[in-house]
N, C-alpha and C positions, 0 to 999 in steps of 0.2 A: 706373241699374239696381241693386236691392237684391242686393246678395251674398250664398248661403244656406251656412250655420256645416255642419259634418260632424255626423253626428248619433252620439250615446256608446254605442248599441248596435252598430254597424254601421261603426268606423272604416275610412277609405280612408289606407291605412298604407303604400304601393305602386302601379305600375300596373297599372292593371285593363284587360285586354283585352275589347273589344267580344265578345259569344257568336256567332256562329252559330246559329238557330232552330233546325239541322237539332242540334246539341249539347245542350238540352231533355230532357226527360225521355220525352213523349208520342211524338215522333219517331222517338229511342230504342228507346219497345215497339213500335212499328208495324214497326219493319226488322227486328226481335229481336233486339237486342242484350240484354236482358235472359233472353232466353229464348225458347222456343217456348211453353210452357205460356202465358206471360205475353203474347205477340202473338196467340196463341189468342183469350185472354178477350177481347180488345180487340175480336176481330176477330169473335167467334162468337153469331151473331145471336139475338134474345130474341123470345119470343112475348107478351112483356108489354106492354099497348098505351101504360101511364104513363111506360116506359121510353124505347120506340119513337118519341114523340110529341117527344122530345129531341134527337133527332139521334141518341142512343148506341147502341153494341154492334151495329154495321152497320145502318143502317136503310134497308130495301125503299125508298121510297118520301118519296125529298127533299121534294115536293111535302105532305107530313104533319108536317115538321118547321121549326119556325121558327128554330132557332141555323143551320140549313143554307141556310134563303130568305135572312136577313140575312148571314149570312157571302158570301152568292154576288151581293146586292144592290151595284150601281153606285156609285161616289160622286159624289155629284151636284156642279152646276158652283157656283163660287164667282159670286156676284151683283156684277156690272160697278162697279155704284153702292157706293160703301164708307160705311160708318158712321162718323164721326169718332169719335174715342174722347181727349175732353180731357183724362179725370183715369183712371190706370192703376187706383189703388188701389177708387175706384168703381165703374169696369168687373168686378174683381173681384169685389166683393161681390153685382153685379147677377148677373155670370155663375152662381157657388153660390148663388143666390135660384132660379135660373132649373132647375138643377141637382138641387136639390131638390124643385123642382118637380114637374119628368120624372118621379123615382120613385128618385132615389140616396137614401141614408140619410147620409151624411157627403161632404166635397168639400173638396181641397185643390189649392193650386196650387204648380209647380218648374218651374224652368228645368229645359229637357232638354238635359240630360246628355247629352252622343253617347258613354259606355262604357256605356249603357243601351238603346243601340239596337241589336238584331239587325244582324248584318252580310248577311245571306242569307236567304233564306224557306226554310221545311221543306214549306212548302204549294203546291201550285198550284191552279189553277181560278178560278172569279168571272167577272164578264164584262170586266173588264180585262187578259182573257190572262195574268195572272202562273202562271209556270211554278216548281214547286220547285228552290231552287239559285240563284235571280236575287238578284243584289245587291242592298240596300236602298239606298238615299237619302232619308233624312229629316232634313233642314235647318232644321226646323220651332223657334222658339225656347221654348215653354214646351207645359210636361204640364198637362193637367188631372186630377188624380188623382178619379176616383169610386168607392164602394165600395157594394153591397148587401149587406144582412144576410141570413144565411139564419135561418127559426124556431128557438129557444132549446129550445123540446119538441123536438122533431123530428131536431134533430144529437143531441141526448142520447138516444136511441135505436142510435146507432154500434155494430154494424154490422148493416145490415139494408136491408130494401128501401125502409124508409121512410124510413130518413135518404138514403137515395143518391138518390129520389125529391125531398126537400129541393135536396140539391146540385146534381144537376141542373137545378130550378126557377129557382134563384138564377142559376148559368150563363146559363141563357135570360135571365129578367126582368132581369138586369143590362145586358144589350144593350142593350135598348131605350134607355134614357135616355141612353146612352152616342151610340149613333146618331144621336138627336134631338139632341142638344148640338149632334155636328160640324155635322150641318143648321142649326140655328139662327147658329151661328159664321158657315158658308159665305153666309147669307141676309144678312148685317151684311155682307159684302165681304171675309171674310179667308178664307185656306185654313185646313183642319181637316181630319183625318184619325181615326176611331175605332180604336181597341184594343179588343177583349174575347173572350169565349173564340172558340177557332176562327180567332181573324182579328186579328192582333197584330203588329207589326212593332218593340215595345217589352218591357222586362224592367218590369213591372208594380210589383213589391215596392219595390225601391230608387229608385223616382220616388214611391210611394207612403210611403217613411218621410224622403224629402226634403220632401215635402207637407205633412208634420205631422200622417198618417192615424196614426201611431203607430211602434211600436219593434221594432225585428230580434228574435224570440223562438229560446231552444234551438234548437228544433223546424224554425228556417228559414223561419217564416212571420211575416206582419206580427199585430203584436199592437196591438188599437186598445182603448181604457180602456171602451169600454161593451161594442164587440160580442166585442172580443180576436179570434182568427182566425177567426170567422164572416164574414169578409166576401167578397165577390166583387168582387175590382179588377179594374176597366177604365181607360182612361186616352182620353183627346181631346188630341191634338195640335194643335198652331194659332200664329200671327203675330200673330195679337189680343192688344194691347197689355194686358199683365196685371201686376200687383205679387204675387212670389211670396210665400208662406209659408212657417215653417222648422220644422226636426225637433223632437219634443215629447220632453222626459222623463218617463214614466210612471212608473219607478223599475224597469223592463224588466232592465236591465244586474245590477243587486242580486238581484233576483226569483229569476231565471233560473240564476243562480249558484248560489244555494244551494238552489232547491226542488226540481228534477229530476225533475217529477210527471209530466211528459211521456215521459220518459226510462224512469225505470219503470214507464209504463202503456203502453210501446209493443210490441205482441206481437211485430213483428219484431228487435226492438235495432238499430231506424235510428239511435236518436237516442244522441249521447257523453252519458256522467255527467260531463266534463271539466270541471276550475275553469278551468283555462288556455286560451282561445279558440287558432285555430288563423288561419295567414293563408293564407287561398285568393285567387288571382288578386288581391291586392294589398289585399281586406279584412278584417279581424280579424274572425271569426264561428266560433260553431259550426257545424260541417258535419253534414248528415244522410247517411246511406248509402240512395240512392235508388232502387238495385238491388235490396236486400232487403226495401225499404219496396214496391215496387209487386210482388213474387215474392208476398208477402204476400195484397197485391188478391187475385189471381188465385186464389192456394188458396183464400180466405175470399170468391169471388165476390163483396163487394162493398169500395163504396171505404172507406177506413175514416179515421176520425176520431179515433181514442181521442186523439193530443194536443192537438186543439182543444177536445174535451169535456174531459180532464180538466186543461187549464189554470187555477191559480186566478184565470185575467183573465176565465174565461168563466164567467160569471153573468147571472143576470136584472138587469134594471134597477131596483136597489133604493137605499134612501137608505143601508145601511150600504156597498152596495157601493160608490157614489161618495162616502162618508165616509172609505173604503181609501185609495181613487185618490188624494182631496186629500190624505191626511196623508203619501202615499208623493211625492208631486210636492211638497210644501213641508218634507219633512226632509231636511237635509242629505246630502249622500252618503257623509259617512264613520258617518253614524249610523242609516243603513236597516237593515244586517245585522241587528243588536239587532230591528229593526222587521220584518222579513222573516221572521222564525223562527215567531212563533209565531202568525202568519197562516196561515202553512204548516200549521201544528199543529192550528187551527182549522179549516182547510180539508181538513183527513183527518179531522176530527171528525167534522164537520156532513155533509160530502157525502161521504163516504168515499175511500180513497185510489185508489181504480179507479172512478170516477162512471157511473153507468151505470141507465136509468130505462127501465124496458117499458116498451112500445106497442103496442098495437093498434088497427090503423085500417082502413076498409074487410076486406078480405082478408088483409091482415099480419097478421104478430106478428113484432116483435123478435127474441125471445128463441127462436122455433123458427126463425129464419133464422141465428141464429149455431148451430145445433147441425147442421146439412147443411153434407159437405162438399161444396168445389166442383172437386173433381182427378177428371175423368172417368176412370171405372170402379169408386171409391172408393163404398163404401155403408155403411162407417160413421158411426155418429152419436157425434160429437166434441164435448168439453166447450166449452162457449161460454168465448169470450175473457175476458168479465168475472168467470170461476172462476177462470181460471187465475192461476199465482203471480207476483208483482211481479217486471220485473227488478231486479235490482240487481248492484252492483261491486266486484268482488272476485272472486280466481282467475281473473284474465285479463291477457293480451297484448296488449304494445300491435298496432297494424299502423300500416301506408302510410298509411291515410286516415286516421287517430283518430291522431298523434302521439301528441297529452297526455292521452289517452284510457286506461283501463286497461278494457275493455268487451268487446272481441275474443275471442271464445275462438279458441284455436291450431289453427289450421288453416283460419279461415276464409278464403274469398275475398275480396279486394279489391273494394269497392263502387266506384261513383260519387257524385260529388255532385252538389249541388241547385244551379243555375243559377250567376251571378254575384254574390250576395250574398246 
């Protein structure tokens, strides 16, 4: 068995305890712990039928929605007859042929990890009887890590009906391949179990940067060198004999230090300006405040993206932009800082320091959905997020969550954080 190295954005410096599902963030707003306004939004039904057609914001009519038929879909039986499987590292290759196939856009393999497995469901329902609160058992020896892209237009649009129409999309169409995998696994003779949105019994991100999809960013999200966090992880569980892959350096750890594009383009101040990483449940990360990040949602009625768009990992697919990537993965590490600065510099040149590109499409417009607010009774018309002014650090307190943080202004509430790594 290949042994896989700890990856340099995301050290495990301590022990990490298993999560709980019902400890999540989605959970979380459904019980209101973040609030009532904020279990509201979740929960207060839409008359948009591109919305509807997702599963989201209560939806009348499960039999209309496909993340809800596949999340409530059976797992079918493993085939008696097994596959031999002679060479691990083949199997592999065959399997992300097959992967790609389906409709994933990238595909990595890890041992799993059991401090990456829920301990408990937040969910019940499906035709397997699981009840919310039932223990998990998954014994299963390796992740199959998959990711979809969501469109490059379309998240630059944030915040609006047409990127959340994106996001959503990618949720669904991410299933599908994911589904298909565990089926074609179970059809060779081995058990397989899928992951993806709605129906998860696994922590997606930190199998995903053991994979080699890419690096822990600021922001708490996986950062992959083409799509950066556009992507949509799901994960297939399984016994089928596989050669894992290991964590990639992008140049993530350097980036993220010194750029903080995310940090000051985040309207809520989820995210730390911190040099000094902090250690949660035994791994060195920055932490996000996920309380203020989803209060946010709910006022600006949609989900919002500003630090996936304005990451400098998120760009279209060009030659200077994989000209970046190589020179940042082949300079040493005590000599990226030099190299990191005036990427940064260029990247508030060219795209500006807040990135942000109308749209309109069918019926939308961007730019008149960020000026409507979304706090019922409220009928002022509020300046859109991408007017408003950068944050930045300075004249503040530390708190509880942000030690090495200086970000807090005095008096805030104490946030939560974002999952296990």
């Amino acid at each position: 068995m290949v042994a896989q190295v700890e990856p340099r954005a995301a050290r495990v410096v301590g022990a990490v305890r298993p999560l709980d599902e019902r400890e999540t963030p989605h959970p979380m707003v459904d019980r209101g712990e973040f609030g009532e306004r904020v279990r509201l939004w979740r929960r207060n039904p839409t008359t948009d039928p591109l919305i509807k057609i997702f599963g989201a914001r209560n939806e009348a009519d499960p039999g209309n929605s496909l993340p809800t038929i596949l999340t409530d879909a059976p797992e079918g039986k493993v085939n008696p007859v097994v596959t031999p499987v002679p060479d691990a590292a083949e199997m592999s290759r065959k399997i992300k042929e097959i992967a790609l196939f389906l409709g994933a856009d990238v595909v990595g393999i890890a041992h799993l990890d059991q401090r990456y497995v829920y301990t408990h469901r937040a969910r019940g329902g499906g035709t397997d009887g699981a009840k919310a609160g039932d223990p998990i058992e998954l014994r299963h020896k390796y992740a199959i890590c998959l990711g979809k892209s969501g469109d490059f237009d379309r998240y630059m649009a944030s915040l609006s009906s047409i990127s959340d129409a994106e996001y959503a999309l990618g949720n669904t169409v991410s299933m599908v391949p994911t589904f298909l995998l565990a089926a074609y696994i179970r059809q060779m003779g081995y058990p397989a179990r899928w992951h993806a949105y709605g129906k998860g019994e696994v922590n997606p991100i930190p199998l995903a940067v053991m994979a080699g999809l890419g690096e822990l960013g600021r922001h708490g999200m996986l950062i992959h060198e083409k799509y950066s966090s556009r992507l949509h992880l799901t994960v297939v569980t399984t016994d089928l004999p596989l050669q894992v892959d290991q964590p990639v350096d992008i140049g993530v750890e350097e980036f993220c230090r010194y750029c903080k594009k995310c940090a000051r383009t985040c309207p809520s101040r989820s995210i730390t300006f911190a040099d000094v990483k902090d250690v949660y449940n035994g791994v060195e990360k920055w932490r996000i405040n996920v309380e203020s990040c989803y209060k946010h949602r709910a006022a600006a009625g949609h989900n919002c993206l500003w630090c996936t768009t304005s990451c400098c990992y998120h760009k279209m697919d060009t030659w200077y932009h994989r000209l970046t990537i190589w020179l940042l993965r082949r300079t040493p590490v005590p000599l990226r800082p030099p190299l990191v600065k005036p990427l940064v510099w260029v990247d508030d040149l060219i795209w500006g320091k807040r990135p942000y590109v109308r749209a309109k499409w069918l019926d939308y417009d961007s730019d008149l959905d960020q000026r409507t607010c979304q706090v019922p009774g409220c009928k002022a018309e509020h300046q859109p997020t991408f007017k408003k002014r950068l944050q930045r650090p300075g004249r503040w307190v530390q708190s509880r969550l942000f030690p090495n943080d200086e970000l807090r202004p005095a008096g805030e509430t104490n946030g939560r954080q974002a999952g296990s790594l």
